[in-house]
C-alpha positions in Angstrom: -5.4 -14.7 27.8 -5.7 -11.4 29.7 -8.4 -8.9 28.5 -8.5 -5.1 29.4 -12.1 -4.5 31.4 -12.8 -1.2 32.3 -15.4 -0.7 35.0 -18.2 2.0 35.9 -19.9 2.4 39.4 -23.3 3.8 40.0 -23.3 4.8 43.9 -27.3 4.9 44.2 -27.4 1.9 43.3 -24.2 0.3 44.1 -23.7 -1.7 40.6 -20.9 -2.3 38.4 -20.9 -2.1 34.5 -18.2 -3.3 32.8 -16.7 -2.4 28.9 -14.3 -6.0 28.2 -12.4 -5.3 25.4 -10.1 -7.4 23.0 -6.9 -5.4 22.8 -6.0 -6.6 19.4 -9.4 -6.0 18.0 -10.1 -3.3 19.7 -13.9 -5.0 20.1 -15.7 -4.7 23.1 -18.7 -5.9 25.2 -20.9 -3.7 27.5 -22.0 -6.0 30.6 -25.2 -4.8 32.7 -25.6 -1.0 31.9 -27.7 0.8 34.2 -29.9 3.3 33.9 -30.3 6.7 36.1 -33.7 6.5 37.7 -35.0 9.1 40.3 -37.9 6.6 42.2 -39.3 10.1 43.8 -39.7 11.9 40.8 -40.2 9.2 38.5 -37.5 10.5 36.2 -35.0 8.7 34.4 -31.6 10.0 32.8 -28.3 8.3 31.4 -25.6 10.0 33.1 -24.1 6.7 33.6 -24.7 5.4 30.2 -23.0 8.2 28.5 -19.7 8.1 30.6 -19.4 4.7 29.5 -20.3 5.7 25.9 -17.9 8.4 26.1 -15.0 5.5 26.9 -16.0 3.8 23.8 -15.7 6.5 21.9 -12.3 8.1 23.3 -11.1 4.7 22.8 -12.2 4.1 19.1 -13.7 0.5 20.0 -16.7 -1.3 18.4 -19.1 -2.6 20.5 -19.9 -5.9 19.3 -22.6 -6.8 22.4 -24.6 -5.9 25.0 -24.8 -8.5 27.4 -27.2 -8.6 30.9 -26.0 -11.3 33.0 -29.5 -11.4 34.7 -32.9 -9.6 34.9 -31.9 -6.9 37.6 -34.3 -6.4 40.0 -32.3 -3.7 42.1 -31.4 -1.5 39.1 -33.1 -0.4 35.8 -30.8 -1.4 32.5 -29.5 1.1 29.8 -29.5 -1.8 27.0 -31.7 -0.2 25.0 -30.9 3.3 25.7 -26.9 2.2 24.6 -28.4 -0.1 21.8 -30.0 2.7 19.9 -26.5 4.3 20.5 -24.4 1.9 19.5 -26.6 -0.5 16.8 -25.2 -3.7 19.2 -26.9 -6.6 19.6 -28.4 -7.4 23.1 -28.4 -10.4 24.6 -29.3 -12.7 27.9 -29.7 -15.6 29.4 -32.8 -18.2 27.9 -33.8 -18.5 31.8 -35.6 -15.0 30.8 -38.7 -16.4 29.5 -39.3 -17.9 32.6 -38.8 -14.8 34.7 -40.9 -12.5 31.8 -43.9 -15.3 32.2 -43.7 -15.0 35.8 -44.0 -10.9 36.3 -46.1 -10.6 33.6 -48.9 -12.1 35.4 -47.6 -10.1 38.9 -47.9 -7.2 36.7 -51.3 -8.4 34.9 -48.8 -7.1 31.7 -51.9 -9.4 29.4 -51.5 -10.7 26.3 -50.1 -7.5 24.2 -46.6 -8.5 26.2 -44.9 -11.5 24.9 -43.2 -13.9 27.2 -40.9 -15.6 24.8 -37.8 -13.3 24.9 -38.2 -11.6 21.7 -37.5 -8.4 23.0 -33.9 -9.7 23.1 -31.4 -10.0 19.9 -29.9 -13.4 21.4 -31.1 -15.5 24.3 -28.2 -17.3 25.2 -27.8 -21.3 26.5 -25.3 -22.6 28.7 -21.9 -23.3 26.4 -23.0 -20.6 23.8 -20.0 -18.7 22.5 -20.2 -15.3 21.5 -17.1 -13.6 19.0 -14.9 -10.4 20.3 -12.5 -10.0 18.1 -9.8 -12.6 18.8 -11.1 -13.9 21.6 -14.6 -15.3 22.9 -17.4 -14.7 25.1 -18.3 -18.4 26.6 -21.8 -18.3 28.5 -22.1 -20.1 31.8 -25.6 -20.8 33.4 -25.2 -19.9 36.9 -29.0 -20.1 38.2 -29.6 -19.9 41.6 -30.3 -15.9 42.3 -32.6 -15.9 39.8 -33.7 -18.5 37.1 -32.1 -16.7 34.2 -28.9 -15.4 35.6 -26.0 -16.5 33.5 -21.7 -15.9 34.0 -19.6 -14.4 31.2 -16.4 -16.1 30.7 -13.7 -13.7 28.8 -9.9 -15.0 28.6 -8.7 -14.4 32.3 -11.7 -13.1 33.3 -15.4 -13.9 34.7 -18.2 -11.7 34.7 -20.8 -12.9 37.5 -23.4 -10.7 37.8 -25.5 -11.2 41.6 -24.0 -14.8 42.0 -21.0 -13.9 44.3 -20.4 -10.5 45.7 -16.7 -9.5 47.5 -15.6 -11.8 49.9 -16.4 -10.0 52.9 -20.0 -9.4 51.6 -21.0 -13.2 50.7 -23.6 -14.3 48.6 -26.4 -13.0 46.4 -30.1 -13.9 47.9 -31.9 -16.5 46.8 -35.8 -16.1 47.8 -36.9 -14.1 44.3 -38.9 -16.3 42.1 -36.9 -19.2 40.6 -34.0 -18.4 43.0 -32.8 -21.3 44.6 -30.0 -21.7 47.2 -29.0 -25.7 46.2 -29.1 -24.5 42.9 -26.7 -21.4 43.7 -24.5 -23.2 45.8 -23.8 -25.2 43.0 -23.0 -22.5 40.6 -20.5 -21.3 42.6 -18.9 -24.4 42.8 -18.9 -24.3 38.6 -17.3 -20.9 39.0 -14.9 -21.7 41.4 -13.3 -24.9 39.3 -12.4 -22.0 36.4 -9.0 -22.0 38.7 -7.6 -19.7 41.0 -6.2 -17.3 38.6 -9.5 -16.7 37.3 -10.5 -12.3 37.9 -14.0 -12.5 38.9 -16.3 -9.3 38.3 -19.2 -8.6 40.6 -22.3 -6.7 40.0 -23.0 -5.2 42.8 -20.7 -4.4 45.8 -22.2 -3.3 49.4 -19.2 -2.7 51.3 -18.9 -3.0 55.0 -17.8 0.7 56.5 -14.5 1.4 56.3 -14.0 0.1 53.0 -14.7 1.7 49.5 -16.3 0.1 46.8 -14.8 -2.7 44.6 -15.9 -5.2 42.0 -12.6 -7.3 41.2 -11.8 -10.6 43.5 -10.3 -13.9 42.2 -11.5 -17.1 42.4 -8.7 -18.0 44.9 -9.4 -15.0 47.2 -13.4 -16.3 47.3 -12.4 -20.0 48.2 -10.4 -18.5 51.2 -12.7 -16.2 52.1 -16.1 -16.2 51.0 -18.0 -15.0 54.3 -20.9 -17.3 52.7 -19.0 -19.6 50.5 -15.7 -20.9 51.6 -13.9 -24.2 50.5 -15.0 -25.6 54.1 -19.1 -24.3 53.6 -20.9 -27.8 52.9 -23.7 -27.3 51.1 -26.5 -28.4 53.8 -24.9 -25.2 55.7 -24.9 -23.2 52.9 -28.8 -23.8 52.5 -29.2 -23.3 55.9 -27.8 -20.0 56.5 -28.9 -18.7 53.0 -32.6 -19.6 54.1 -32.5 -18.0 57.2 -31.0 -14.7 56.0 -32.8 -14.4 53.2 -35.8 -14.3 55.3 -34.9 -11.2 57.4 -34.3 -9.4 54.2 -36.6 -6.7 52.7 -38.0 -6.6 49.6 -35.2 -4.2 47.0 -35.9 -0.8 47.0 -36.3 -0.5 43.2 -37.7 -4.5 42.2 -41.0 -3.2 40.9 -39.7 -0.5 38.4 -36.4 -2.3 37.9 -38.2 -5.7 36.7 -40.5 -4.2 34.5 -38.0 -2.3 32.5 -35.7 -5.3 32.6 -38.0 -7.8 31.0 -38.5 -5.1 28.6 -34.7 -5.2 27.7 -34.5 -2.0 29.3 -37.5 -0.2 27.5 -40.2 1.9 28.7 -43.3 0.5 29.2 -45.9 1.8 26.0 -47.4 5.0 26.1 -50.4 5.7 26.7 -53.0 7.6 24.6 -51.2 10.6 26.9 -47.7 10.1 25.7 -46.4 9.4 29.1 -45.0 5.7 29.6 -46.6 4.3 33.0 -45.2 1.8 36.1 -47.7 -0.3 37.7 -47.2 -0.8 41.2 -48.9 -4.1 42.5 -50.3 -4.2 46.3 -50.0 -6.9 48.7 -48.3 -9.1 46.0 -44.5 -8.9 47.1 
């Protein structure tokens, strides 16, 4: 069954956010909002937010969820920002409890921050099924990026966060904590057997020059050609070249305010006794 997505690109950042909506319901699901954030100035804003707020509301739809496919690390979410907005629940993959007990102690976050997920409406298993109208959200764990990161299955469509990117771009890395390129490789494979047909929905896009930026492929234009991830990529190769890329990589530009945000479900962090909401920013740790 087809389903009407509508997309939203932040250029700073280069990420996709997606509204899916059930055109006989007229129900909808945000998928990994982001947040404006100015790393010079410390300032954030929802410029973004509100243009995809302004689509629901020109189109009259109720937004039944707000859904992150993973715990971003290069872009801060505007879940809670469009949750106070909209009265949605928010949800994620289980896998975050993993990634919260790991930062927390990166960020010495102590005791006051709890590393159970409860900062979440809904932490989501693999095969959980969420309601939109007449059709259904099906939750696919897609680990591999990151520990947590899960793929949203809607009708004709698949949401899959950092897992693929286009074909020309490849893969998502796979050296964060609880990434793992055996266990990504494997994902993919998951994804690709949802059939040819299947509109796959990226994240992220990093076009090569020339090209502008996009965030719709199909299953059968990523088994043809996947720079990283063909049909004929064996997974011993896949590991290889993964590793080896991976390891000429820099650290993201915004994984130390992104992650603390995100394992906040996209709050600030508290106040202090100054009113102003603080980042921590570890040394020598990353």
């Amino acid at each position: 069954m087809s389903v009407d997505v509508m997309s939203f690109f932040d250029p700073p950042t280069g990420s996709w956010s997606y509204l899916v909506i059930d055109p006989a319901s007229r129900q909808a699901a945000v998928i990994d909002p982001v947040l404006d954030f100015d790393v010079a100035a410390g300032r954030t804003g929802h410029s973004g937010a509100d243009r995809l707020l302004q689509a629901v509301r020109e189109r009259d739809l109720d937004v039944a969820w707000i859904l992150e496919t993973h715990a971003h690390a290069d872009h801060l979410t505007a879940a809670a920002y469009l949750k106070a907005q909209l009265g949605a629940p928010l949800a994620v993959g289980a896998g975050i409890c993993t990634v919260q007990q790991t930062f927390a102690r990166i960020f010495n976050l102590g005791s006051e921050f709890a590393v159970d997920g409860s900062q979440f409406d809904r932490l989501l298993q693999d095969g959980d099924s969420l309601p939109l109208g007449d059709l259904a959200i099906r939750v696919l764990a897609t680990p591999g990026h990151t520990s947590d990161s899960v793929s949203y299955q809607v009708g004709d469509a698949v949401f899959i966060g950092d897992t693929l990117f286009l074909p020309d771009v490849g893969s998502a890395r796979c050296d964060f904590p609880g990434g793992d390129a055996t266990t990504l490789y494997h994902s993919v494979q998951r994804l690709y057997a949802l059939g040819d047909a299947t509109r796959m929905f990226a994240c992220h896009d990093y076009p090569p020059q020339g090209r502008e930026a996009q965030c719709e492929t199909t299953v059968a234009a990523q088994r043809a050609g996947n720079i990283h991830l063909r049909d004929d990529v064996t997974l011993d190769a896949f590991v290889a070249m993964r590793t080896a890329r991976d390891a000429t990589l820099a650290v993201p530009r915004l994984i130390l305010p992104s992650i603390q945000v995100n394992i906040r479900a996209g709050a600030l962090p508290p106040p202090e006794d100054n009113g102003v909401s603080y980042l921590k920013l570890p040394l020598d740790v990353l």
